[in-house]
N, C-alpha and C positions, 0 to 999 in steps of 0.2 A: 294828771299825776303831779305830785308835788314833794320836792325831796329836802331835805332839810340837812344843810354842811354844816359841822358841828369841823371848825379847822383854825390856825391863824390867821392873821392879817400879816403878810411880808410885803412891804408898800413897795418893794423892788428885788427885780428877781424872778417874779413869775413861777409861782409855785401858790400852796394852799389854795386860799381861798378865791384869789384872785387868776387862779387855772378855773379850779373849779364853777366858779358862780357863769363866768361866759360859756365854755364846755357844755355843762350841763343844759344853761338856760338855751345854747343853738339846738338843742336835741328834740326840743320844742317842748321842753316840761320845768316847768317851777319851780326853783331854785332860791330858797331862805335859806339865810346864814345863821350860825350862832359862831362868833369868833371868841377862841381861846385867851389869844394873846394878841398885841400888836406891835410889829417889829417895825424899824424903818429898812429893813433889808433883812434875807433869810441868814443863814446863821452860817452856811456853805461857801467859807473862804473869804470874807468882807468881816473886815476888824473896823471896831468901834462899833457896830450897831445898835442902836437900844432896845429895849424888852420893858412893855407893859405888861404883866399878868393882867387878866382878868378873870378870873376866877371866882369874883365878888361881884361881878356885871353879871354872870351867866344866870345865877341864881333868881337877881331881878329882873330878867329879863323872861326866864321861865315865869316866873311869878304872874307877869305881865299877860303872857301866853295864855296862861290855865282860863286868867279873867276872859280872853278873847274865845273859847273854844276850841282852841289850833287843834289839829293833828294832821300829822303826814305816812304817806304812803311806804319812804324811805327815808330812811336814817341814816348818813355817812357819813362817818367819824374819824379826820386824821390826825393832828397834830393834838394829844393832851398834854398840859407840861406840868402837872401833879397828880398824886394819886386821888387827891379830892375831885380832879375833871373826869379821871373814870368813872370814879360815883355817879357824876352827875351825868352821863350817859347811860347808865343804869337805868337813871330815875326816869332821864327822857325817854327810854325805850318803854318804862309801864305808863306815862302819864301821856304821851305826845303821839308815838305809832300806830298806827290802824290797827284793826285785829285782821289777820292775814297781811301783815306789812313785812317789809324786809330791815335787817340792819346790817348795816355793810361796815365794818372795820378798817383802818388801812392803819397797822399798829407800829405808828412811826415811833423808830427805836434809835435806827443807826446805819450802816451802810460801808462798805469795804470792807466789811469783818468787824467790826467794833461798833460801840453804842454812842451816840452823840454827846456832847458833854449835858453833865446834869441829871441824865440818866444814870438810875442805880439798879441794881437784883431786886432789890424791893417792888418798884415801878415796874420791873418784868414780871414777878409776881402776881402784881393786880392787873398787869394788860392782859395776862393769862385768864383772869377771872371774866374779866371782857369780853373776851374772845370764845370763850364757853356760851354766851349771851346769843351771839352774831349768828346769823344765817350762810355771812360769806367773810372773809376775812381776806387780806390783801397782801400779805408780807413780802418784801422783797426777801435776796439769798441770804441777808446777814441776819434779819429780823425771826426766819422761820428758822435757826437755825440757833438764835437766841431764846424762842419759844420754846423749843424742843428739845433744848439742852446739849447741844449738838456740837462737835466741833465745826470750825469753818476753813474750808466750803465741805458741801457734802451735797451729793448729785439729787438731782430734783423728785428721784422716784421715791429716795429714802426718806424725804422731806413732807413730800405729800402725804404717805404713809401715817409719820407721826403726827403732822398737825389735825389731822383725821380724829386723833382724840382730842382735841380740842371745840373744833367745829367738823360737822358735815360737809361742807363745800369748803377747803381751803384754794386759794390760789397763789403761786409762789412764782416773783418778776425776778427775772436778772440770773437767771439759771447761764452760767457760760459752759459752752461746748463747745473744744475746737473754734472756728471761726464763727456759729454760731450764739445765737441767745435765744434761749428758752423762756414760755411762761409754760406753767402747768398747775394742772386742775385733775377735776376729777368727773365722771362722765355721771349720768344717771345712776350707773348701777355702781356706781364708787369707785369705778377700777381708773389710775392713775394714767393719765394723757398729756401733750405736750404741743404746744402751737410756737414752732419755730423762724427764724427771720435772721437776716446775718448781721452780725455784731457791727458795731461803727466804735474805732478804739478812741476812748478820752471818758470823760466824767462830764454829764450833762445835767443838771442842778435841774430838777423839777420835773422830772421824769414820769416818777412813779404818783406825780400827781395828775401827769398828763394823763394817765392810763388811767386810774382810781376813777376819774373826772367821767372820763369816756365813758367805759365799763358801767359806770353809775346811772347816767344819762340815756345810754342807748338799754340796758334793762330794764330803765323805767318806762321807755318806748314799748314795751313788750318782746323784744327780742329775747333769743335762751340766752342761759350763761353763755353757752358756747360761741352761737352769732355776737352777741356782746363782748364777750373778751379775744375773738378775733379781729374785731371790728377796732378795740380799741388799740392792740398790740399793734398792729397797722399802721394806724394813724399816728401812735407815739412812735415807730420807726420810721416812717416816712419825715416824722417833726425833726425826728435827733438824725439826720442823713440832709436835712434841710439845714439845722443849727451847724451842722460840722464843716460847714461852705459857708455861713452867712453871718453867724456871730461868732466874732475873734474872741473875744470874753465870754465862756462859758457859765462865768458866776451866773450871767443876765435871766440865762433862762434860755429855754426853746421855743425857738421861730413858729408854733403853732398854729397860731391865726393864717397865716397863709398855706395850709394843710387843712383847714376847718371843712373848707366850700367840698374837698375832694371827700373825707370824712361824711359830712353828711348825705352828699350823694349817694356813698357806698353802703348809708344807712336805709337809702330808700330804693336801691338795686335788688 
């Protein structure tokens, strides 16, 4: 299997591509990149960083692709930072994916209720058109809730429900309940479900890439959604319950790696 991260470069931080490319690649499946942008730190709380677009690489770098014959099994797409990078996973999705492949979404928007700077209604518009594309889609509570037109918060059943017209499979992270945190999805026969774990209070930067990463990885393994996104909700709670003891600075990212060895064992239990 071999899956292809269509995300940024945060060269500090521990998020995007750099969750993703090791995550995936432990799952025991093939892991290329196509990088959006490249930051020297993510954007979550760390002043002065810089921002390379590359939006002008990806093009040649497809180009380069088509000469070689590539295609891949999976497609998982997070960080775009213009409407021109959602095109261009369109395009990857007819020229690059298997027939019978999957495209996975993770439609980084924003988070605590609001959209990240630089984001506009517009750019929600065309992730919407994205998202119509996808086979599974990833949103956290602020993102499905931006999708959907929704105020915020609003409880995860109402959530899954609407993104339902969007895609088939939605899954919605960071559902809070009481002392709990929710993911929730949708079963085979579409009726709305929830896979719960108990909350750890603060703001942990790279989260919802830990999950994405996992989720992506262990699917491509062959596991159902359902073993998949249990597998990975786990693993990112175990990580952020690890980080909330172990890194005083939560910009840095989650302590992951040393939760990996237990993660994959749980993937061959």
């Amino acid at each position: 299997m071999c899956v292809l991260a269509i995300n940024d470069i945060s060269c500090v931080g521990k998020c995007s591509l750099c969750v993703s490319l090791p995550i995936i690649s432990a799952c025991g499946v093939t892991c290329d990149v196509l990088p959006t942008a490249l930051l020297s730190t993510h954007t979550g709380g760390f002043e002065g960083y810089t921002f390379l677009d590359l939006s002008s690489q990806m093009d040649k770098i497809c180009a380069h692709w088509k000469t070689l014959g590539l295609s891949f099994d999976y497609v998982y797409s997070g960080y775009l930072g213009n409407p021109t990078q959602i095109d261009a996973v369109l395009q990857i999705k007819k020229q690059f994916l298997k027939k019978g492949g999957k495209l996975i979404v993770d439609p980084v928007m924003g988070d605590s209720g609001k959209l990240y700077d630089g984001f506009s209604d517009a750019f929600v518009q065309k992730m919407k058109t994205l998202c119509t594309q996808a086979d599974y889609i990833l949103p956290n509570a602020t993102e499905a809730c931006v999708l959907t037109d929704t105020p915020y918060p609003t409880d995860g059943q109402t959530l899954i429900e609407k993104l339902k017209t969007l895609c088939p499979r939605p899954i919605v992270t960071g559902i809070l309940e009481g002392n709990d945190i929710a993911v929730y999805y949708t079963d085979e026969t579409g009726e709305a479900k929830k896979y719960s774990s108990k909350n750890v209070e603060g703001f942990f930067c790279g989260a919802g890439d830990v999950f994405a990463s996992a989720f992506v990885g262990t699917l491509a393994q062959g596991k159902t959604e359902e073993r998949a996104l249990r597998l990975a909700a786990d693993f990112t709670s175990a990580a952020i319950r690890r980080s909330a003891k172990s890194v005083p600075d939560k910009r840095y990212g989650l302590d992951f790696e040393r939760e990996i060895f237990t993660f994959l064992k749980n993937c061959n239990d």
